[in-house]
C-alpha positions in Angstrom: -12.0 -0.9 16.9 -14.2 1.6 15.3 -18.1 -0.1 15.1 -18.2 1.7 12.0 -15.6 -0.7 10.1 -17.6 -3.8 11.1 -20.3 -2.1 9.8 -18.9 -1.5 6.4 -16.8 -5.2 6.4 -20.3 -7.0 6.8 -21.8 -5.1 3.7 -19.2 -5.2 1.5 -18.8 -8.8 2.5 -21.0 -10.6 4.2 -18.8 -11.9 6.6 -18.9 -11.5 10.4 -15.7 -9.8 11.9 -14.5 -12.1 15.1 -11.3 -9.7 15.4 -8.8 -7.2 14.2 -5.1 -7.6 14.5 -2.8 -4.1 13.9 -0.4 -5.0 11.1 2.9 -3.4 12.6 5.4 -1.1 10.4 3.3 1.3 8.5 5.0 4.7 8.0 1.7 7.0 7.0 -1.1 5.0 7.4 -2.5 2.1 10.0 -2.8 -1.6 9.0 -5.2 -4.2 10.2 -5.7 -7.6 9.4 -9.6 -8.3 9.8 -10.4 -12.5 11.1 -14.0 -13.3 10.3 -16.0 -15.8 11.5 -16.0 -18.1 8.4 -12.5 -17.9 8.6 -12.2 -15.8 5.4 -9.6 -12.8 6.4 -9.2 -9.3 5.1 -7.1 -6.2 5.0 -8.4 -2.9 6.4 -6.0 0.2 6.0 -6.5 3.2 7.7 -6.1 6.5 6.1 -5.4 9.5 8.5 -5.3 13.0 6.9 -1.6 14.0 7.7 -0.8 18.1 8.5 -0.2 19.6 5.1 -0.7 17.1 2.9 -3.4 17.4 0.5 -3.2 14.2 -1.4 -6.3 11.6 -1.6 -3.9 8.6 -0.5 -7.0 6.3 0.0 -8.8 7.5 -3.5 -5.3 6.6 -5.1 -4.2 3.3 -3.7 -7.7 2.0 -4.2 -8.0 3.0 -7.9 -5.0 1.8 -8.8 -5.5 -1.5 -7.3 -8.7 -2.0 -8.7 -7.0 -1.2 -12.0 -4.3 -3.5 -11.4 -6.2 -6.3 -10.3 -8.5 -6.2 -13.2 -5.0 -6.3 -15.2 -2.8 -9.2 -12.9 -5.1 -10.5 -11.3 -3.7 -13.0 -8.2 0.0 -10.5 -8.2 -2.1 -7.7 -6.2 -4.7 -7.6 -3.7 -8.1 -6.8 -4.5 -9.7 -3.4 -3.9 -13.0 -4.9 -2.2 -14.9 -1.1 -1.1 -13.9 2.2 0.7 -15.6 4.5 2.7 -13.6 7.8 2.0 -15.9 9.6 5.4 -14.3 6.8 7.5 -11.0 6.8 5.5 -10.7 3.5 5.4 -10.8 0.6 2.7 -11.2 -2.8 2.3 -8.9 -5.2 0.5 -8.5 -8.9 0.2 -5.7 -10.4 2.8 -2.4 -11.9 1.0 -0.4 -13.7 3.2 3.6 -13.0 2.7 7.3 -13.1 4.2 9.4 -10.6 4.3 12.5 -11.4 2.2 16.0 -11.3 4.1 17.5 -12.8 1.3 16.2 -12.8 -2.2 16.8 -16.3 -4.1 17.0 -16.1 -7.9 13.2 -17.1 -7.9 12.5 -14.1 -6.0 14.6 -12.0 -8.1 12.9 -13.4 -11.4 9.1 -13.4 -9.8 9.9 -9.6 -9.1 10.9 -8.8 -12.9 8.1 -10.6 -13.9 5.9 -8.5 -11.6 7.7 -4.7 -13.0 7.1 -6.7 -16.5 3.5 -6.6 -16.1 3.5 -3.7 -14.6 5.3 -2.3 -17.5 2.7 -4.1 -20.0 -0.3 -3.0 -17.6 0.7 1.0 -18.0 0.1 1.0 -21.7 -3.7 -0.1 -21.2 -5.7 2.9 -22.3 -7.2 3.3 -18.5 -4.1 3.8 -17.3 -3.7 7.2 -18.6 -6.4 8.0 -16.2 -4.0 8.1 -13.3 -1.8 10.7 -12.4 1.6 10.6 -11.4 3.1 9.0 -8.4 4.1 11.8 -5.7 7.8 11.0 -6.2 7.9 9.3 -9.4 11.1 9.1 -11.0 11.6 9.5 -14.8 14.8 9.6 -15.2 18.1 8.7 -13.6 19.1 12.2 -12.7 15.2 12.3 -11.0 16.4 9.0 -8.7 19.5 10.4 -8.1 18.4 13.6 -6.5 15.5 12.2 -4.7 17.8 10.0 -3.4 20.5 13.0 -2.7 17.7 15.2 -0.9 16.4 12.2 1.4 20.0 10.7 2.6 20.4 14.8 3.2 17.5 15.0 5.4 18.2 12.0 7.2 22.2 13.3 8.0 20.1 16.5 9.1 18.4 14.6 11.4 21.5 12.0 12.5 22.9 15.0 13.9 20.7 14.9 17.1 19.9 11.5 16.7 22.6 9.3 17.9 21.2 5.8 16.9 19.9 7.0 13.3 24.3 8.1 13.2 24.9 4.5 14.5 22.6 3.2 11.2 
């Protein structure tokens, strides 16, 4: 691991790192779950710049969770710092599962979660933000997003026999 993200985890934190742990299944970034001494765990996500895209991904994310854990705070994890030289930030661990099968409490805890969410986008600072890369407004938005990206991955099933298979 880069000595330059221990560096920045003790001064934003304190803590002593004993060890980081890659997080697997991240699609345009890199995932790390940081053990400290004390115990005390973080989240470190890499940022790598990506050809052709211009977008400030780690400026983004982190604004937008410090917004949003100022506004549900416990449902989100907490932006702790950044280094935008480094491209890296800092956030505070949440331990989860992946859900297989949603339950009704699962179902209900997420329209409670797009609720606030919902409530959390009429705050005056959220006008600050701009919006999502592929944010959908409408159905006919979803719909073609969805159109364009099932047509891109048929593209690529062609010469990919196991993406056909799925």
């Amino acid at each position: 691991m880069d000595e330059s993200w221990k560096v920045l985890i003790q001064t934003a934190s304190g803590e002593t790192v004993r060890n980081f742990s890659a997080v697997p299944h991240g699609a345009n970034n890199r995932l790390f779950r940081v053990d400290c001494e004390s115990g005390k765990q973080f989240a470190l996500k890499v940022y790598p710049g990506t050809d052709g895209d211009t977008r400030d991904r780690l400026s983004v994310e982190f604004s937008a969770l410090s917004f949003l854990a100022s506004q549900v705070p416990g449902i989100v994890p907490e932006a702790l710092t950044c280094d935008r030289n480094l491209g890296v930030a800092l956030y505070e661990w949440i331990d989860g599962d992946r859900i297989e099968t949603p339950s009704m409490d699962d179902i209900d805890a997420t329209l409670n979660f797009v609720t606030r969410m919902k409530e959390a986008s009429r705050d005056d600072d959220a006008k600050l933000f701009s919006e999502a890369s592929e944010a959908c407004f409408s159905f006919d938005d979803l719909h073609n997003q969805i159109t364009n990206r099932l047509e891109t991955l048929q593209d690529v099933a062609a010469t990919e026999p196991v993406l056909a298979v799925f």
